[in-house]
N, CA, C and O atoms as CSV, one atom per row, in Angstrom:
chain,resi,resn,atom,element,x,y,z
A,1,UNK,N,N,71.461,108.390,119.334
A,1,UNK,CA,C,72.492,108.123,120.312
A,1,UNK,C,C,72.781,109.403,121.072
A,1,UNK,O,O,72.704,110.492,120.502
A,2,UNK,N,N,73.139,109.279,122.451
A,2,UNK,CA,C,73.686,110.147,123.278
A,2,UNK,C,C,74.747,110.532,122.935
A,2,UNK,O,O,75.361,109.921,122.061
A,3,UNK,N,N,75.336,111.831,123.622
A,3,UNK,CA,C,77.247,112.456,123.680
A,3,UNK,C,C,77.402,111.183,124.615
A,3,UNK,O,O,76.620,110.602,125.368
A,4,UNK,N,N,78.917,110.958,124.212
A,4,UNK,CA,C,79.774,110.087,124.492
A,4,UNK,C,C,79.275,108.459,124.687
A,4,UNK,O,O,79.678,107.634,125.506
A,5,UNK,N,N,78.058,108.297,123.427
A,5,UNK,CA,C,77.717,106.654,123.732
A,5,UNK,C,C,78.852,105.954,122.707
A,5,UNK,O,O,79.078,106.545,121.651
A,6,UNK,N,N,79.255,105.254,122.871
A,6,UNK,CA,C,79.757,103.989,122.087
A,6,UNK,C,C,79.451,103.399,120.875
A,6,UNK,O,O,78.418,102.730,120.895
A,7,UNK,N,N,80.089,103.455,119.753
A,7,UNK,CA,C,78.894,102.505,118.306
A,7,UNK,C,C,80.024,101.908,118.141
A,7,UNK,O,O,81.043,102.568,118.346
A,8,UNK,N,N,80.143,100.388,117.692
A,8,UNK,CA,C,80.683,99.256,117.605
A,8,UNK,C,C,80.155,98.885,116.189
A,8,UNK,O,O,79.082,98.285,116.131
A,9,UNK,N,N,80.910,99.235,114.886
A,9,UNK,CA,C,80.473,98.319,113.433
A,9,UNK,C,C,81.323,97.156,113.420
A,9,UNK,O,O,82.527,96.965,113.591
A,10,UNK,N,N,79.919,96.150,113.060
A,10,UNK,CA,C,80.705,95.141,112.600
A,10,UNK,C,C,80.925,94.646,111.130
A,10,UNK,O,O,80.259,93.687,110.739
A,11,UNK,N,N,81.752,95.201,110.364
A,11,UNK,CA,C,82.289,94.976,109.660
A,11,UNK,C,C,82.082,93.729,108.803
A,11,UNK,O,O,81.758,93.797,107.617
A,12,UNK,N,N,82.249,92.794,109.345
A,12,UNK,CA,C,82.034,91.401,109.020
A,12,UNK,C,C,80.163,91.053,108.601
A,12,UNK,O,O,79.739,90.301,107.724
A,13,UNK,N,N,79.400,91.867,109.538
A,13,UNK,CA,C,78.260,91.694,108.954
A,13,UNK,C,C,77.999,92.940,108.279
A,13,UNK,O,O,76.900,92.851,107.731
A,14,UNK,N,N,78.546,94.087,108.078
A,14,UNK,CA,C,78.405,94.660,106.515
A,14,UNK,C,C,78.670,94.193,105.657
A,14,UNK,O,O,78.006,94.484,104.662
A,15,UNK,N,N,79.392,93.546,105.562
A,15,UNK,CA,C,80.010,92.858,104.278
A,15,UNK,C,C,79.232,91.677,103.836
A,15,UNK,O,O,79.146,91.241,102.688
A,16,UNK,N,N,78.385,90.986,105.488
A,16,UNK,CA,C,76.937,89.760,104.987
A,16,UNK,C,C,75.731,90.227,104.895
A,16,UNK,O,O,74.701,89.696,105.309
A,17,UNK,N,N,75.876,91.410,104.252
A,17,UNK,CA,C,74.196,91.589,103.813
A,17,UNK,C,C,73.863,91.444,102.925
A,17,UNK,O,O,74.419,91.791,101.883
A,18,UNK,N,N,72.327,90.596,103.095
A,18,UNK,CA,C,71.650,90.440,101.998
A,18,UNK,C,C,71.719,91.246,101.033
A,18,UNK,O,O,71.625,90.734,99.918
A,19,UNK,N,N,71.837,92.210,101.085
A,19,UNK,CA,C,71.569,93.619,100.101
A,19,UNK,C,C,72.666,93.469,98.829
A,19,UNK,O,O,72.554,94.035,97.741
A,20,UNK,N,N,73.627,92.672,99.192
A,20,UNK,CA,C,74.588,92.063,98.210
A,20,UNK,C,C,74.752,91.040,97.502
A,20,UNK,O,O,75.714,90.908,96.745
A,21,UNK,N,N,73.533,89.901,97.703
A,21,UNK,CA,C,73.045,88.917,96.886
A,21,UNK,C,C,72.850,87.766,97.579
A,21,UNK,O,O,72.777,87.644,98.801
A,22,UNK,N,N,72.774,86.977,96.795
A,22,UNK,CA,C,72.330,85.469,97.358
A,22,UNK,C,C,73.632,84.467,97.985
A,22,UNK,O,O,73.586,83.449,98.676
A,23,UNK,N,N,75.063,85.420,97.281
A,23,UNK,CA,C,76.220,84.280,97.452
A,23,UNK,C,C,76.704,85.203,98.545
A,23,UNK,O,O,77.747,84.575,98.722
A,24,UNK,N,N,76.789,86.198,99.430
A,24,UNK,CA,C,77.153,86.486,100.387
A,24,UNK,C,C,78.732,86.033,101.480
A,24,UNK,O,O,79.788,86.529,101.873
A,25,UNK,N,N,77.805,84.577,101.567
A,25,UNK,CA,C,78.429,83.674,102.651
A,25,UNK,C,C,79.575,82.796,101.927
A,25,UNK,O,O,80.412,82.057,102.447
A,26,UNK,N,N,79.283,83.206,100.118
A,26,UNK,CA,C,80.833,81.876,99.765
A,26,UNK,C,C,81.620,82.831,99.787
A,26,UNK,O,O,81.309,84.013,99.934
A,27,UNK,N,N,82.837,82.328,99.623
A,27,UNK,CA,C,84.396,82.500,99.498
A,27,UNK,C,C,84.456,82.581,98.084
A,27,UNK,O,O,84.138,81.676,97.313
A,28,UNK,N,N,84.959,83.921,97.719
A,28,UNK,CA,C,84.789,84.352,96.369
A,28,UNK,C,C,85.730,85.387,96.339
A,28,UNK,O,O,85.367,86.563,96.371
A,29,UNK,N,N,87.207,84.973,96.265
A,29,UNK,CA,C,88.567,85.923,96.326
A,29,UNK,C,C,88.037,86.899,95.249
A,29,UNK,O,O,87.708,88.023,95.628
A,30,UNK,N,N,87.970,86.706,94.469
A,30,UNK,CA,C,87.492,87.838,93.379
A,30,UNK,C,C,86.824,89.157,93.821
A,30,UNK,O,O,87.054,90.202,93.212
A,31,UNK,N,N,86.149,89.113,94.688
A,31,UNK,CA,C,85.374,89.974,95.626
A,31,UNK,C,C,86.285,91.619,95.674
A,31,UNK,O,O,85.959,92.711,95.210
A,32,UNK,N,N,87.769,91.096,96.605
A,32,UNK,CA,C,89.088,91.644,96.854
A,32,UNK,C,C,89.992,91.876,95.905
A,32,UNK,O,O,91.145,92.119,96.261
A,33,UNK,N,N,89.639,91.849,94.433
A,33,UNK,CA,C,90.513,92.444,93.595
A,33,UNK,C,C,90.980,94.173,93.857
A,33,UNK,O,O,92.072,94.636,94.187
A,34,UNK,N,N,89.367,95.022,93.490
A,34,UNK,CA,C,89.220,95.845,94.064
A,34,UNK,C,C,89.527,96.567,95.431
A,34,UNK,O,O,88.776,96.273,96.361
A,35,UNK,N,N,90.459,97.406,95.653
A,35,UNK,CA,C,90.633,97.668,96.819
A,35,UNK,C,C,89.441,98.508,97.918
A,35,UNK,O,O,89.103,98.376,99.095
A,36,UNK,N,N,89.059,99.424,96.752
A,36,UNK,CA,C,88.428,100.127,97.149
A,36,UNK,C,C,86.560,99.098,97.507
A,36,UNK,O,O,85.594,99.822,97.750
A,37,UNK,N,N,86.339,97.548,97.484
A,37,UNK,CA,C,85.153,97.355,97.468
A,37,UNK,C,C,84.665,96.885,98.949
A,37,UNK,O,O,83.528,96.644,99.355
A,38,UNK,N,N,85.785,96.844,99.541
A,38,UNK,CA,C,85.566,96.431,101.122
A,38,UNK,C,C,86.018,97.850,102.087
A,38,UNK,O,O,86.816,98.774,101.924
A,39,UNK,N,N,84.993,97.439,103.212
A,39,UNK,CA,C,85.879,98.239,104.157
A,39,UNK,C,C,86.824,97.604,104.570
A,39,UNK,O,O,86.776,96.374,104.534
A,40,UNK,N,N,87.985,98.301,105.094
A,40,UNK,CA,C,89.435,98.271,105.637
A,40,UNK,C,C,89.079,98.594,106.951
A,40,UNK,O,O,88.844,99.786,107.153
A,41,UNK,N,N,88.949,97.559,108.208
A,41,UNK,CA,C,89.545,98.332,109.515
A,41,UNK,C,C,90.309,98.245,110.141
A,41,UNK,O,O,90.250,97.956,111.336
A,42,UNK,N,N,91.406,98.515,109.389
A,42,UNK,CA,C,92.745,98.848,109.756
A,42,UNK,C,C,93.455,99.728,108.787
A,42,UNK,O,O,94.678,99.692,108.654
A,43,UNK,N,N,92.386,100.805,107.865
A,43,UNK,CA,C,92.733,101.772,107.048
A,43,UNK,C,C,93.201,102.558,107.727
A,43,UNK,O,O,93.390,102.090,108.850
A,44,UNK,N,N,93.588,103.841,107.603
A,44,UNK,CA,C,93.759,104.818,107.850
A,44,UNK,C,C,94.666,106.347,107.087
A,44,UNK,O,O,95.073,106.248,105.929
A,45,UNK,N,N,94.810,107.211,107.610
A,45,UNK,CA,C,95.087,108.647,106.463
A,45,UNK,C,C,96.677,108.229,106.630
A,45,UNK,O,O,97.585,108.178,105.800
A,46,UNK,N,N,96.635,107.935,108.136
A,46,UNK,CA,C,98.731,108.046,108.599
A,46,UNK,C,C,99.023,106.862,108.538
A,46,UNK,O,O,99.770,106.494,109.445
A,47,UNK,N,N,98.632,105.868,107.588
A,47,UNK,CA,C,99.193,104.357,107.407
A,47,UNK,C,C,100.555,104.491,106.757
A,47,UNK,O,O,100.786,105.104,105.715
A,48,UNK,N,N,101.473,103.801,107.552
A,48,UNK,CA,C,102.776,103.710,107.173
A,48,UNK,C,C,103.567,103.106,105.999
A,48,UNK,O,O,103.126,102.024,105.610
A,49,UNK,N,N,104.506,103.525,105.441
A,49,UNK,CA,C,104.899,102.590,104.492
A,49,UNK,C,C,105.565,101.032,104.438
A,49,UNK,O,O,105.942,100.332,103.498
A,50,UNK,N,N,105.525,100.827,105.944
A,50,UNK,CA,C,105.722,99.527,106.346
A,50,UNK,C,C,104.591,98.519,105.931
A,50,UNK,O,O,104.629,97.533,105.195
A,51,UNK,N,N,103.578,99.091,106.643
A,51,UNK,CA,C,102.248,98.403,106.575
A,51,UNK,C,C,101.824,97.781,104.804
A,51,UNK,O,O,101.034,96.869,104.561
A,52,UNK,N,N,102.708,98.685,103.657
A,52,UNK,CA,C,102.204,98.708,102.331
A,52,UNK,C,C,103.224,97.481,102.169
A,52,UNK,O,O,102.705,96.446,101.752
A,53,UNK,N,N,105.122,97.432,102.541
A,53,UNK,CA,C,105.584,96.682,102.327
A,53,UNK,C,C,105.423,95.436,102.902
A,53,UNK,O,O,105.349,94.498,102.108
A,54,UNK,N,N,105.351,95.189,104.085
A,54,UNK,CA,C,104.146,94.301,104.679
A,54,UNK,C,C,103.751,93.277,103.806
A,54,UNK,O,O,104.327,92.251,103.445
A,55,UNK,N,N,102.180,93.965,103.423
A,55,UNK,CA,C,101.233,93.332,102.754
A,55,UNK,C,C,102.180,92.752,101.807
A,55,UNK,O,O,102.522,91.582,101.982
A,56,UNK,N,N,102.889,93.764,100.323
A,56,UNK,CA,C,103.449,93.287,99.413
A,56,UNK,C,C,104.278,91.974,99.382
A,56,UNK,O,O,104.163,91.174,98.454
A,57,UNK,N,N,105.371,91.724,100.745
A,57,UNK,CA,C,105.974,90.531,100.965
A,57,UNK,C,C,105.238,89.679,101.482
A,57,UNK,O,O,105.567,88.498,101.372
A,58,UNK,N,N,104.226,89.979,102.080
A,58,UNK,CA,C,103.404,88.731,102.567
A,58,UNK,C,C,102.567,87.851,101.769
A,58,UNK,O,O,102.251,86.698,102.062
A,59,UNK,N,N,102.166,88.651,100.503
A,59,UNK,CA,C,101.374,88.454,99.499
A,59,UNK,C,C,102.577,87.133,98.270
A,59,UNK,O,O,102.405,86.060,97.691
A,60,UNK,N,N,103.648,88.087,98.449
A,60,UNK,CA,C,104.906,87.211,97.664
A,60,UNK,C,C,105.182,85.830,98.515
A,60,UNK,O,O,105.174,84.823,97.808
A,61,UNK,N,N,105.361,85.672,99.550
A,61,UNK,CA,C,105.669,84.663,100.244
A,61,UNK,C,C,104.569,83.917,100.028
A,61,UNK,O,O,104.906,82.736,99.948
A,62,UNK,N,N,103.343,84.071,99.890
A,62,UNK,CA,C,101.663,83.510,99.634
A,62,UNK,C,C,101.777,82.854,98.217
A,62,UNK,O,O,101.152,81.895,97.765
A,63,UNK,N,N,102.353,83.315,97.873
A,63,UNK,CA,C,102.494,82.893,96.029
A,63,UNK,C,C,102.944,81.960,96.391
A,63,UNK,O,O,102.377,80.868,96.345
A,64,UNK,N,N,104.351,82.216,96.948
A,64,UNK,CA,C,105.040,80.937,96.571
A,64,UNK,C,C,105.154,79.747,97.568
A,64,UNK,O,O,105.883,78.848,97.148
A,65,UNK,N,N,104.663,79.560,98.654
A,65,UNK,CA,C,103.808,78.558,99.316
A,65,UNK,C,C,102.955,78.015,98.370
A,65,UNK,O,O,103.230,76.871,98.009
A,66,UNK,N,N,101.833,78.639,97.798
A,66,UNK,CA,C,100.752,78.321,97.152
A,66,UNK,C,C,101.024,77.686,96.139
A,66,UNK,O,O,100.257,76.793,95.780
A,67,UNK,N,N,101.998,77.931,95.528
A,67,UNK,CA,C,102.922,77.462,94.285
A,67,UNK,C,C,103.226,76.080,94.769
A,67,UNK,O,O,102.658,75.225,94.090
A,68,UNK,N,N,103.870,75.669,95.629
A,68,UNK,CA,C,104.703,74.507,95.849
A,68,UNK,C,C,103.517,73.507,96.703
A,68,UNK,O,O,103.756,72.300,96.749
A,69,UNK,N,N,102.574,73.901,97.199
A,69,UNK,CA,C,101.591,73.454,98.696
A,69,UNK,C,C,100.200,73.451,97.937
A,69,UNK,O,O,99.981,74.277,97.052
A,70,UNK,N,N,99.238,72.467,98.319
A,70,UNK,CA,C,98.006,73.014,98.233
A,70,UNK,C,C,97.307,72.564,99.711
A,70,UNK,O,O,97.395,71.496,100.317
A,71,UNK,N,N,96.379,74.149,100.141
A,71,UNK,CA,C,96.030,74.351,101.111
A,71,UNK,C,C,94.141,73.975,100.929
A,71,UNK,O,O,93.290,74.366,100.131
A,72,UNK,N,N,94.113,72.979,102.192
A,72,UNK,CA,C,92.339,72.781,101.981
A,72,UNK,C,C,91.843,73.225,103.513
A,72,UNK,O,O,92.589,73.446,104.467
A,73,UNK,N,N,90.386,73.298,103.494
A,73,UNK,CA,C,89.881,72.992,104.970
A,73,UNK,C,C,88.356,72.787,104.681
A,73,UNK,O,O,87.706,72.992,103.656
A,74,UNK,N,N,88.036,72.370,105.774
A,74,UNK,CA,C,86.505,72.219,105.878
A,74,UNK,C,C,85.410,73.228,106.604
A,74,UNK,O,O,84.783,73.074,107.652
A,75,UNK,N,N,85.415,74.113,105.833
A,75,UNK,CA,C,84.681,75.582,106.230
A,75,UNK,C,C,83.112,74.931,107.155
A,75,UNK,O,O,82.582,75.692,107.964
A,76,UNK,N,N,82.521,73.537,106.921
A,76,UNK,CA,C,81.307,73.475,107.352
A,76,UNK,C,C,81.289,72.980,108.857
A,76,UNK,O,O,80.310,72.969,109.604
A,77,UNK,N,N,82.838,72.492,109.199
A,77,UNK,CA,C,83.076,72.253,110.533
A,77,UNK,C,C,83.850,73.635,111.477
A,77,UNK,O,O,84.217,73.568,112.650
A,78,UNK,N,N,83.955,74.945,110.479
A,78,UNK,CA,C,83.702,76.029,111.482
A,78,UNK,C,C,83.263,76.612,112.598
A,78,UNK,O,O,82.471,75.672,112.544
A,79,UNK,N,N,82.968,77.230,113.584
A,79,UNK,CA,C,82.308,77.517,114.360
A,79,UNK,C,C,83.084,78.823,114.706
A,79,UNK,O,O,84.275,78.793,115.017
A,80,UNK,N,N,82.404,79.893,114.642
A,80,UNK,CA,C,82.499,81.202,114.850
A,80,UNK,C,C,82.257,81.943,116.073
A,80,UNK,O,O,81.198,81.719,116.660
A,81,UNK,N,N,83.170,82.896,116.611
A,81,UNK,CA,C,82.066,83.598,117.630
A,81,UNK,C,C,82.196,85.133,117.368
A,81,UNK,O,O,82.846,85.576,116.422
A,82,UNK,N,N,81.655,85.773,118.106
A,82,UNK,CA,C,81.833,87.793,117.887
A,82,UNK,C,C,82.307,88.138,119.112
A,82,UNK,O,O,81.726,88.307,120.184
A,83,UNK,N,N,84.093,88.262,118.617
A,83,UNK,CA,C,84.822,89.218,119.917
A,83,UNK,C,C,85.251,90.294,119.120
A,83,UNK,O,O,86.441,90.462,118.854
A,84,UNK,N,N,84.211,91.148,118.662
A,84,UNK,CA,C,84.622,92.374,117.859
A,84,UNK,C,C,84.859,92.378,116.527
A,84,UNK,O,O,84.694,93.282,115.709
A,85,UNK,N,N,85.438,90.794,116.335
A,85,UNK,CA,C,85.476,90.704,114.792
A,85,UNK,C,C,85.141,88.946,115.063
A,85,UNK,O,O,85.061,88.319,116.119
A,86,UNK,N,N,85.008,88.539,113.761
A,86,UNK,CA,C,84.452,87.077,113.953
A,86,UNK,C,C,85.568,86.644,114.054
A,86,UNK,O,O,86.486,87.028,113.329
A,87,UNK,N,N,85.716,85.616,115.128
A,87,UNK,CA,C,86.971,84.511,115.158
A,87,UNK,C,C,86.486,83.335,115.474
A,87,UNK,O,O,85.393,83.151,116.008
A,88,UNK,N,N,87.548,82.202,115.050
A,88,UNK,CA,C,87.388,80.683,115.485
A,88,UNK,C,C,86.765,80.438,116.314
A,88,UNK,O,O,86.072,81.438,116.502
A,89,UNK,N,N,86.454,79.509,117.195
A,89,UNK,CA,C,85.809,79.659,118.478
A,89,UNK,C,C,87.476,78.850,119.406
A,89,UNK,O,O,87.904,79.057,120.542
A,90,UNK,N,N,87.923,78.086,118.468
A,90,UNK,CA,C,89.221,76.899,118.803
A,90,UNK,C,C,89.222,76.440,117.735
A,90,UNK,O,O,88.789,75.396,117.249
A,91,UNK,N,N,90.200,78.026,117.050
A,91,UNK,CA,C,91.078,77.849,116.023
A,91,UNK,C,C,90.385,76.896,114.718
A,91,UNK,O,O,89.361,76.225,114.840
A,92,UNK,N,N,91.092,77.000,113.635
A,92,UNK,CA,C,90.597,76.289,112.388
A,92,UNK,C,C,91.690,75.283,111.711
A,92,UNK,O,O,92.696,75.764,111.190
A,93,UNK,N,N,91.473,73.913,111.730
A,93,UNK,CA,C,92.256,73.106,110.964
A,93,UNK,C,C,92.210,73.207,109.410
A,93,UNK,O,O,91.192,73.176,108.718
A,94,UNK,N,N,93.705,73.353,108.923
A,94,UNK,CA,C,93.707,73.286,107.667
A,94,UNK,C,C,94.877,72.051,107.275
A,94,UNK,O,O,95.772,71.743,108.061
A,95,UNK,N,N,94.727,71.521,106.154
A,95,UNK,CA,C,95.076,70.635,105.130
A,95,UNK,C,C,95.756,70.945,104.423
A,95,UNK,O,O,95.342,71.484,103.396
A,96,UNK,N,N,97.388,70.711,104.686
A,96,UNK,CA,C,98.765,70.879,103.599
A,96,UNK,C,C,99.366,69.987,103.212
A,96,UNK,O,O,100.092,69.247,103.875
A,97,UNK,N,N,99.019,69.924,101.494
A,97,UNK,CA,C,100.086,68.666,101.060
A,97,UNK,C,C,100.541,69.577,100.304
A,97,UNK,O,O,100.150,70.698,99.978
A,98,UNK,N,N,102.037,68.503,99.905
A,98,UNK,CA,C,102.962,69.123,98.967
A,98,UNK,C,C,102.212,69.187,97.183
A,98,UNK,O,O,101.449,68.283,96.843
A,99,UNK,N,N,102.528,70.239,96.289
A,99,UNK,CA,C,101.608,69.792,94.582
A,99,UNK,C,C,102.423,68.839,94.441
A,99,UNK,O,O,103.313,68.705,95.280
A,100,UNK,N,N,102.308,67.883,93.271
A,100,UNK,CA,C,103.458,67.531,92.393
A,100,UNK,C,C,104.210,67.899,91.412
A,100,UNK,O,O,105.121,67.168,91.024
């Protein structure tokens, strides 16, 4: 590369490489226990302590939705595109009923 060219990682396909196995592409929360096993791009050295409390209440409020709700969708009627990071193409329907 030249001074002052541009490099653009995508993130999303580091994280789909083959080089990491055959299950890649499932949904495998377990993955994210570890903090340190993904890149973060939205890490940084001067991350605020907002950003930590943040996560923490958002994560609590997640519980307890999850607790009372169960959430489904149909990942095979997805459709993706690359605006820097992968997004919907028009948004993703999901499926909320109440547990019993």
């Amino acid at each position: 590369m030249s001074a002052g060219s541009h490099c653009v990682l995508l993130v999303s396909g580091l994280h789909r490489h083959p080089i990491w196995g055959d299950d890649v592409n499932e949904f495998k929360p377990e993955r994210w226990l570890d903090p340190e096993a993904m890149v973060d791009p939205n890490s940084a050295l001067n991350t605020a302590f907002g950003k930590s409390y943040a996560m923490m209440l958002m994560k609590t409020i997640l519980a307890h939705v999850l607790r009372h709700y169960r959430v489904s969708s149909d990942v095979t009627k997805l459709k993706l595109r690359i605006a820097g990071l992968l997004k919907p193409q028009s948004g993703h329907l999901i499926s909320v009923e109440r547990r019993n």
